[in-house]
N, C-alpha and C positions, 0 to 999 in steps of 0.2 A: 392492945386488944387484937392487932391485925396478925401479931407471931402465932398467939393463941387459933388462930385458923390453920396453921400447918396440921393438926394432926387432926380438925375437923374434915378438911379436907382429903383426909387419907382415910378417915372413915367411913365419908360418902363412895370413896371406890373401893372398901369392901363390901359396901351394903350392896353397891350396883351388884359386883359378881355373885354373893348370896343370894341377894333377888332375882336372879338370872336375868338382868339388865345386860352381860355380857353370858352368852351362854352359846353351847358349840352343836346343841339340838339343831336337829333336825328333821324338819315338816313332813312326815309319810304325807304321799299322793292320796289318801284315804283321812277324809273326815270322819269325823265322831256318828254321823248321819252315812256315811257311807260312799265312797267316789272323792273323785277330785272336785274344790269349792267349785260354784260356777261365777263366773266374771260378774254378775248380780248381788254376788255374797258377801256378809260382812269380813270374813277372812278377805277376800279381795280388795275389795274396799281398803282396810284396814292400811292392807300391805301396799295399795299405792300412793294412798294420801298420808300415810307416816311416812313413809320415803322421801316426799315430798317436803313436809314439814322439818323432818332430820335433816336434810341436806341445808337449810334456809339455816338449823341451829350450828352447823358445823360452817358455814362462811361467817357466820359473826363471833365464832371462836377464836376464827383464825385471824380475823379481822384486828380482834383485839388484844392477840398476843405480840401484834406487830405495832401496836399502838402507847403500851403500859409496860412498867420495866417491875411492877407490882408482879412477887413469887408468887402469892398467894391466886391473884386472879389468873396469871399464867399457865398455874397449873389446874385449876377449877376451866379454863377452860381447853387445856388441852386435852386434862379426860371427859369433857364432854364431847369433844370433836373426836375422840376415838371411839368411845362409845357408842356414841349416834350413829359415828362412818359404820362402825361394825355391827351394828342394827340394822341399818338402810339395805347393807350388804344381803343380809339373811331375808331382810322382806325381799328384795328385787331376786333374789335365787330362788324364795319358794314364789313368787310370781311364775320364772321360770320353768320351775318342777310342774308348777300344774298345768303347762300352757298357755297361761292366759295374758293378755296384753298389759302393759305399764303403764298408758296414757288411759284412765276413766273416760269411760264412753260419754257418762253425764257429769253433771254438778258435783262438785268435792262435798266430802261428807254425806251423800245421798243414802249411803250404806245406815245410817244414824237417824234419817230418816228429819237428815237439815238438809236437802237436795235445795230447799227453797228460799234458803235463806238470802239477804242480800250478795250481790257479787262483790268479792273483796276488793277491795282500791289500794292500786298502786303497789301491786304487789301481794299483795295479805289476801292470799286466796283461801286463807283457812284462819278458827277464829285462833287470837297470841301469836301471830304470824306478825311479824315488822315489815312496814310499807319500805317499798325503795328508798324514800326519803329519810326514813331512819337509820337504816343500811348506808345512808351516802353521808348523813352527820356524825355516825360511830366510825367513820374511816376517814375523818374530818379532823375529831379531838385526838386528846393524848392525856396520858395521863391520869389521873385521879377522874376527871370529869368522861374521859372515857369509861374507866371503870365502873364510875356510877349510869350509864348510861346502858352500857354491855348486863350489868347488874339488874337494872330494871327492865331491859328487852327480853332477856334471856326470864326472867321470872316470869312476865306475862306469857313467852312461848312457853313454859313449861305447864301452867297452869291450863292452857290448850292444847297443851302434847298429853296432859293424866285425862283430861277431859276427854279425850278419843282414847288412849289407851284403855278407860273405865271402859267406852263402851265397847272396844274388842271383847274383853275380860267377861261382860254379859252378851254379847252376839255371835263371836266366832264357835265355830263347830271344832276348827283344828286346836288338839289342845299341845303343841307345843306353842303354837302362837300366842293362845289363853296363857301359857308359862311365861311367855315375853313380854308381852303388855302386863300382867301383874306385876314384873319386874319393872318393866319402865314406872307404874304407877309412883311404885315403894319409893324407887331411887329419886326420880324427879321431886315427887315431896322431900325426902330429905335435902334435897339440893335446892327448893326451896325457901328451906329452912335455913339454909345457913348462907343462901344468898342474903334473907333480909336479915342477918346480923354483920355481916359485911358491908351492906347497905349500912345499917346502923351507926360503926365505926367510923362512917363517912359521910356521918350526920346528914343524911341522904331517906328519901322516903319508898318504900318500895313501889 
């Protein structure tokens, strides 16, 4: 069943480039409202706490292509770690274009209007974030158990990487960013998707 993932997995990264999960847009200084967003706005917001969270999914890719000699997982996570890289890339540039700072003034997620929610522990400052402790037990294993480990971390971050990218999709005013976050939505759901059949294979629970 795990051969049968090669060409799943090549389908996930043409769905990414279709959904503009990889895409070469770029953010005019001009909102859909008019001006550059302000450091208070869900486009800002957006672009520094996915940045954030992308970066968290690209060391546990890379984590676990050093860890499993598994084609399949290798390469599911080497186009995630491209992908995200070249996301994170585009939100911290149009950061840039508008002038506005990288580090949030407040609470992560505030843009969403979870400014209040509890403070993440040990790491997981955002919600499907992995604690340090997870991060220090997937660089631990090897193997199959790695795999299934990297397979359920990475599922739980993705199901709170769509959960912000939804709310760019209804909050941001910039509509190529509204273009990226629908993308990321698409692609992360089908990834998924075929994490928990992978999972499955590995009689593993997602």
């Amino acid at each position: 069943m795990r051969r049968r993932t090669n060409w799943i997995v090549g389908g996930v990264v043409a769905a990414v480039v279709a959904g503009g999960g990889i895409t070469a847009a770029v953010a005019s200084t001009d909102s859909d409202s008019g001006g550059s967003p302000a450091t208070s706005s869900a486009d800002a917001g957006f672009a520094r706490d996915m940045a954030v969270h992308h970066q968290q999914a690209v060391e546990m890719s890379y984590i676990v292509r050093d860890r499993t000699d598994d084609e399949d997982v290798r390469r599911l996570a080497y186009d995630i770690a491209q992908t995200q890289a070249n996301q994170r890339g585009m939100l911290l540039g149009w950061l840039d274009l508008w002038e506005l700072p990288k580090v949030p003034e407040g609470a992560p997620m505030e843009w969403m209007g979870m400014g209040d929610m509890p403070p993440g522990k040990d790491g997981a400052l955002m919600p499907g974030m992995a604690t340090g402790a997870e991060l220090k037990r997937l660089g631990e294993l090897s193997g199959e158990r790695a795999e299934i480990l990297y397979l359920q971390l990475m599922t739980r971050h993705h199901r709170g990487g769509v959960h912000m990218a939804q709310g760019c999709v209804d909050r941001c005013e910039v509509s190529a960013e509204r273009r990226l976050a629908r993308g990321m939505v698409e692609s992360q759901e089908s990834e998924i998707e075929l994490m928990s059949s992978m999972l499955k294979a590995r009689g593993a629970k997602r």
